[in-house]
N, C-alpha and C positions, 0 to 999 in steps of 0.2 A: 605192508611192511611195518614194522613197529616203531612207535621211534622210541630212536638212540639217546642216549643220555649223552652226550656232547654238548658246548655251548649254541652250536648250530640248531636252529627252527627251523624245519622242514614245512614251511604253509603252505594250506592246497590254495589253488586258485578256482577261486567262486564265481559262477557265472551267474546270467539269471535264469537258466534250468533249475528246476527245484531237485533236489537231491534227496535219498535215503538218508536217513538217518543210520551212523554206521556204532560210533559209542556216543556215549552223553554223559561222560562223566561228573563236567564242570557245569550240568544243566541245573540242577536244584542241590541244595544241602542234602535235602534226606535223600538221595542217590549213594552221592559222594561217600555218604556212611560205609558203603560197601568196601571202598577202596580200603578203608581201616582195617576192615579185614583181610584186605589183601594182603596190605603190607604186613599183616601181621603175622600170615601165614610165609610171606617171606624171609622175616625176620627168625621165624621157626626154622625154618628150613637152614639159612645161613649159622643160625645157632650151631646145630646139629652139624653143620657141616666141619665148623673150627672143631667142636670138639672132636670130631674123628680126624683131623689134623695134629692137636696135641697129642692124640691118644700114638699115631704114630710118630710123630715127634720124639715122645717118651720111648715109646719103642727104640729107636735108632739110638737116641742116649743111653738109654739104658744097655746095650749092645756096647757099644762105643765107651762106654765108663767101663765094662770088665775087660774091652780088649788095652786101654788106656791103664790101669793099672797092671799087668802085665807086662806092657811097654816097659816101663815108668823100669820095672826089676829089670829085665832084659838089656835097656841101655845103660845101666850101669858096667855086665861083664856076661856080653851077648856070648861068648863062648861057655860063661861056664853056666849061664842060665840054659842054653841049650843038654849041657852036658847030662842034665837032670832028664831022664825017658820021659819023665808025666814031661816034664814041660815043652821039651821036643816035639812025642806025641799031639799034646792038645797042641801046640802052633800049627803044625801040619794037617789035623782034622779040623781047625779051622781055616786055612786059608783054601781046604778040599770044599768041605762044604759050607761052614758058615757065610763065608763072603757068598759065595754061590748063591745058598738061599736067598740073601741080604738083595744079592744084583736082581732075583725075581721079584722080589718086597718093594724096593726104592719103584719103580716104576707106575705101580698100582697108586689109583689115584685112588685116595683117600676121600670118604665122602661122598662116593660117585653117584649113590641112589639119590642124596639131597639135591647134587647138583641136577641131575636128570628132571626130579622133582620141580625143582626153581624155574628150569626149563621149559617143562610142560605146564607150568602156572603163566612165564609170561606168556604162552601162546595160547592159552585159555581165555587170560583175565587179563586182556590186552587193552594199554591205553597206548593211543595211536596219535598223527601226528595232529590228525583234526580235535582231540581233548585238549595237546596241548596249546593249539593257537585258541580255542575256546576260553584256557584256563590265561593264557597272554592278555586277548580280547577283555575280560573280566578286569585284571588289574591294573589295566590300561584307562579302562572307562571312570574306575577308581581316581586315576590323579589325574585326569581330564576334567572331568565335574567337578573335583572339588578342587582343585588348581590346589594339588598338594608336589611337593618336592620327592621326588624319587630315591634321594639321600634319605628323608622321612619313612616313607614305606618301608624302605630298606630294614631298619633299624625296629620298623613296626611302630612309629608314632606319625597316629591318624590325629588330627584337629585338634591339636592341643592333648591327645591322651593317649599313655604310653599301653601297647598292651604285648601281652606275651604271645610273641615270635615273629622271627626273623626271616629274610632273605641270605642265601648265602653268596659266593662271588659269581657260582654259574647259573644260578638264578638270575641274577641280573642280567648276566651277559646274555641271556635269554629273552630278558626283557628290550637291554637294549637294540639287539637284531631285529624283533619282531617292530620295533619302532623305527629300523631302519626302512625296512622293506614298507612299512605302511606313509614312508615320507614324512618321517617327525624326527628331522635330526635334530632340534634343541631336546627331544625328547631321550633318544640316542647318547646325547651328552651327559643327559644327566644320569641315565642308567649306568653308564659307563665311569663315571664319577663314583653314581652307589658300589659299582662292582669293585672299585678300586679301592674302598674307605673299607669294602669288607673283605678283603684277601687278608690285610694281616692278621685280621683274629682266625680265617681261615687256614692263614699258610703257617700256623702255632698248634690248630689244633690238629689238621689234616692235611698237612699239606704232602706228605708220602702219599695218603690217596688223591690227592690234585694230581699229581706225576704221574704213579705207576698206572692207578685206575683210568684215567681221567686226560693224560697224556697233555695235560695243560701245566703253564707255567710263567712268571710274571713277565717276558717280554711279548710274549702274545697278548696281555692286559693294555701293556703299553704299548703296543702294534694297533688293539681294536680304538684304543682312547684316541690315541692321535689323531687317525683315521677318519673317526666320526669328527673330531675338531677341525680337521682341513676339511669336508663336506661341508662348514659353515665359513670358513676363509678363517679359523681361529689360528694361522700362523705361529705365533709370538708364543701364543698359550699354550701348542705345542710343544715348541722348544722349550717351551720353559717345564713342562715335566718332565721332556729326557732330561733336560740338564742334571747331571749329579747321578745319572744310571744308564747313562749310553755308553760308558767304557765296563759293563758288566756283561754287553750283549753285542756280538758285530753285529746284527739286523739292527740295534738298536743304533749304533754306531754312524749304519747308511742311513736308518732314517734320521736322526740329527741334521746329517751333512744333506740331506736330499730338503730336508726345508727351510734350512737354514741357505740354498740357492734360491728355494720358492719365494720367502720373505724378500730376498734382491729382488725379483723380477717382478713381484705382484706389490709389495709397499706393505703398509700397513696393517693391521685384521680389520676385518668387517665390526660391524658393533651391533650387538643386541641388543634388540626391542622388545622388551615382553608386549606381546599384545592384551588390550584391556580385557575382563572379563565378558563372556558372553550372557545374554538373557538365562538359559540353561543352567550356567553354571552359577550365577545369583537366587535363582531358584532352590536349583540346589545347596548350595552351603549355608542359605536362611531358612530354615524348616521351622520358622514361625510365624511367615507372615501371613498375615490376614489383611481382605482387601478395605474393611469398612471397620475402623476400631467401634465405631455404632454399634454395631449387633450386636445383638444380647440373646442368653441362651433362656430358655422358656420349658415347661415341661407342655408335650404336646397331648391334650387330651379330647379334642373334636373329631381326627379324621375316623373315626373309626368309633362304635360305641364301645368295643370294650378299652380304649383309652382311658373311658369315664374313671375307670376304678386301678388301670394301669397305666399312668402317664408314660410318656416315654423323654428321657435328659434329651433335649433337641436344642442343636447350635447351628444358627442359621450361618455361612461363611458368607455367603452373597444372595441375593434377592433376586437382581436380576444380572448374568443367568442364574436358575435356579443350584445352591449349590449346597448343601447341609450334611449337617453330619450328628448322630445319632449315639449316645455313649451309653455301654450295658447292656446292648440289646443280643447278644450271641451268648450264650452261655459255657460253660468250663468242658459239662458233659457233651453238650453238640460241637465242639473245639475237637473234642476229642474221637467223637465216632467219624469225624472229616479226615483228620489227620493218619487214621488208619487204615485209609485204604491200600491196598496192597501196591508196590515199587510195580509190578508188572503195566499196571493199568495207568503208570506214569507216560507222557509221551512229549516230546519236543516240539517244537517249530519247524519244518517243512524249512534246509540248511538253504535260502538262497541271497544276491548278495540286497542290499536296500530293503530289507527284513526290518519290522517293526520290532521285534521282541529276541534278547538275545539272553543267554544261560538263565533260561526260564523253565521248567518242566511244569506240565496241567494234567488235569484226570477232570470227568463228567462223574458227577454226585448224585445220583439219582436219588429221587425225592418223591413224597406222594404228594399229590397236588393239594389234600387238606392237612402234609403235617405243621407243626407249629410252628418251624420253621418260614414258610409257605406264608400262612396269617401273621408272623411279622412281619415281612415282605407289605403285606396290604397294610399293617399301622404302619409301617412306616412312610410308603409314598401313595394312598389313598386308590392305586390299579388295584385292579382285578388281576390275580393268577391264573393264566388261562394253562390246560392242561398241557402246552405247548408249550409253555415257558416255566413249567414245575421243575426243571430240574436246576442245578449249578454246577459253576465249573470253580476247581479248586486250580492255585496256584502255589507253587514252591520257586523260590530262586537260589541263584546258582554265585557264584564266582562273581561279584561284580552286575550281579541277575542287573536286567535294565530293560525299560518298553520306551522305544521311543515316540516323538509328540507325534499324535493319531486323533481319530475320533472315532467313536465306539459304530463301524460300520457292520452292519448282517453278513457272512460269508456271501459267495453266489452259490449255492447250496440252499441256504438257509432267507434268501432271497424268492427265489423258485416258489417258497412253500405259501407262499402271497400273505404274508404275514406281516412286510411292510418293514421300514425301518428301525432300529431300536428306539422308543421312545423314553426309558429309563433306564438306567446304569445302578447298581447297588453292588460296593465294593467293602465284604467285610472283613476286618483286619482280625487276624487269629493268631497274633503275635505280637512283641515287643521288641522291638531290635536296639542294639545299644547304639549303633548309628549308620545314617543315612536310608535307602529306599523310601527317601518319603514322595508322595505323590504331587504331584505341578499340576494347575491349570494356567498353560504359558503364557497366555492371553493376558488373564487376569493377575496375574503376577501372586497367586495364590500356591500356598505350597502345606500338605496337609501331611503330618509326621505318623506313621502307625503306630496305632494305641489298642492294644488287646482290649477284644470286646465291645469297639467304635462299628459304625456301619456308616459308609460314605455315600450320598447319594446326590446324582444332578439328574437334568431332563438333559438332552440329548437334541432334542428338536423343540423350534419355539410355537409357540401357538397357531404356524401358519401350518405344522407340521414341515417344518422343512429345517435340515442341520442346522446350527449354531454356532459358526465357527469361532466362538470364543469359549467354545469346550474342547478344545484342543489340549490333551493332557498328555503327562509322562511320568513316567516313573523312575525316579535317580537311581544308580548302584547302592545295590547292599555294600555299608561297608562290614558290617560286624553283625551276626545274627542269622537267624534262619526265617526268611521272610515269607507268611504265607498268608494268602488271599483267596476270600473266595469270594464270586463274583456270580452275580444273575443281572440277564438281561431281557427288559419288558419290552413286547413289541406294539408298536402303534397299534393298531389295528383290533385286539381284543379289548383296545379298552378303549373304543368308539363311545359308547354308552356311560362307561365308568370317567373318561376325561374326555368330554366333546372342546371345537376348539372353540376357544374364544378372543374378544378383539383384543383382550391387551396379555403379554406374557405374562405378568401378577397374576393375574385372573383364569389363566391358565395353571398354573401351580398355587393355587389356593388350597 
């Protein structure tokens, strides 16, 4: 079933069966591009449709203006206006047939092929209930991470910078549900607060389609506000927004008088605590810490001989763990032949619930094991490309896209092939975004911002070969931008020869 445009969010419930993937609208930006043209083709449709509305409109007026001026003669001196044959006659062949035709005309729905049309597009080019808790899911992660105000998003001002577009009032109230249901009623409040700061510029511009369309109206606002404030004991602050609009509404009326007895029997409101910032969310809102202000950035020209004559800008972030990061090394034209792989060969994450990776879409990049590509991979972390790890995987994000903290484990799949564990990670940035998605190692309190044409690079395992658990990484919400990454992963075991171990980590990543 599709979902409804109501303020109600129909969410499915997720279990840990891994599920089909059914739309993926809110999964990467370049998907979502489609929807544009959804809407666009609905907007066509709806076009076309008014106009064969006025078109009969006109019609009916234009009818109605020639029978209206004959009126107009006639009620002056209806005898002697009849007395005339023509105007006797024509009254009588119209009220034989005119009106007649008119009662077959008035019925005919005007437009009826558009409407059909609109019909058969949403049932084609369906977004469903599971896009929109995805697309909820997204701008939720958004004022979690960066412990932003929902007044703020509302209005479209992210961290201090205002940008163009807005939530409207059913959007929020959309938001605020979906934050019901996932048990964040401060969260709830404050959706319901945004929703309420934007009905009036709502209920000025559109507020006949809030009614007629939409069957919504302000004491359902102030039915959903209150509501969410008595789920936190906010009594008082109840009362205090009927006050001055309960005698416009009797629900409104009962609920007054129904808390104004709760307030007797319970006492005072509860008092809120914002709770302090988590590690996560310091990570992310500082996208420029760095763990050793020491380090200094070098051009690298040893690991590899043709370094000699092509250094590469290398900034080391941390030593030990191994953690650097590489500027310039992707170029405009390979940006670009990644970027074009076809939506088809786009695909999701496998829908189930304590998922690492959320509104994220990826495609495999197939690659020849000696292109130039390939031999940066080797200047930059001194392995071997073995023909098993030639290829990459690209990523696009989505709505709020986000990877939560993990560490870069082999499928069991990709285990099987005795290939052994990933021993290097190479995460290259093919984008710029104007904020947030930037990368955390949570450990390390390290936090690395995408910089088109960077390449990111740590070990994975320390010289005993065994994980590292201080390479525990994540990736914050896109706020603003279309975030894309491509990513290769070296496995231990072909590069026995090219990195044998040794006793100290250093020496290991030398």
């Amino acid at each position: 079933m599709r979902f409804k445009p109501t303020i109600y969010l129909t969410l499915l419930i997720l279990t840990e069966i891994k599920m089909e993937l059914i739309t993926d609208h809110a999964l990467s930006v370049v998907y979502m591009k489609n929807l544009v043209d959804m809407e666009d083709n609905f907007i066509g449709e709806l076009t076309n449709y008014t106009i064969a509305l006025k078109e009969k409109i006109n019609t009916i007026e234009s009818f109605l203006k020639e029978v209206r001026i004959k009126r107009e003669i006639s009620k002056k001196n209806p005898e002697e206006f009849v007395s005339n044959p023509l105007n006797g006659y024509s009254l009588i062949r119209r009220l034989y047939e005119d009106w007649s035709y008119f009662e077959l005309y008035l019925p005919i729905v005007a437009g009826a092929s558009h409407l059909e049309n609109i019909k058969n597009n949403l049932n084609t080019n369906t977004v469903l209930d599971m896009d929109m808790e995805d697309a909820a899911m997204g701008i939720s992660s958004i004022e979690v991470y960066y412990d932003l105000e929902a007044t703020d998003i509302a209005r479209g001002f992210f961290r201090g910078k205002q940008y163009n577009g807005t939530l409207n009032t059913m959007e929020c109230l959309v938001m605020a549900n979906y934050a019901t249901i996932n048990g964040r009623e401060q969260s709830s409040i404050n959706w319901h607060e945004a929703a309420f700061q934007r009905y009036e510029q709502d209920e000025m511009e559109h507020g006949q389609e809030l009614r007629q369309v939409f069957d919504f109206s302000l004491p359902q606002l102030f039915k959903k506000y209150t509501d969410s404030l008595m789920v936190k004991g906010f009594r008082r602050a109840s009362i205090d927004l009927l006050r001055g609009v309960s005698d416009s509404d009797v629900r409104l009326w009962q609920l007054q008088r129904l808390l104004e007895k709760q307030i007797k029997a319970f006492g005072v409101d509860a008092t809120y605590i914002k709770p302090p910032l988590q590690n996560f969310q310091r990570n992310c809102m500082d996208q420029s810490k760095t763990p050793n202000s020491k380090l200094k950035c070098f051009y690298e020209q040893k690991r590899t001989a043709f370094l000699a004559i092509a250094p590469l800008k290398t900034e080391i972030l941390s030593l030990d763990p191994y953690i650097a990061i590489f500027h310039d090394v992707i170029y405009e034209n390979e940006i670009r032949r990644v970027k074009n792989i076809t939506l088809s060969s786009f695909k999701g994450p496998l829908r189930y619930s304590n998922r690492d990776e959320y509104n994220v879409q990826f495609a495999k990049v197939y690659e020849d094991q000696q292109s130039m590509l390939n031999k940066r991979i080797e200047d930059l972390t001194g392995d071997v490309v073995a023909k098993e790890d030639k290829d990459f995987d690209v990523y696009n994000y989505g709505i709020g896209g986000i990877s939560y903290s993990h560490l870069d484990v082999p499928s069991e799949e990709d285990a099987e092939a005795g290939l052994g564990n990933y021993l290097t990670s190479i995460m290259f940035f093919l984008s710029d975004l104007e904020d947030g998605g930037a990368l955390t190692f949570d450990n390390e309190g390290l936090t690395v911002p995408p910089k088109k044409g960077c390449a990111l690079v740590w070990r994975n395992l320390d010289n005993f070969m065994t994980f590292d658990p201080r390479l525990f990484h994540s990736s914050c919400p896109v706020i603003m931008g279309s975030k894309w990454t491509l990513v290769k992963w070296l496995h231990e075991v072909p590069q026995i020869f090219a990195r044998p171990c040794r006793n100290t980590y250093l020496e290991f990543n030398a």
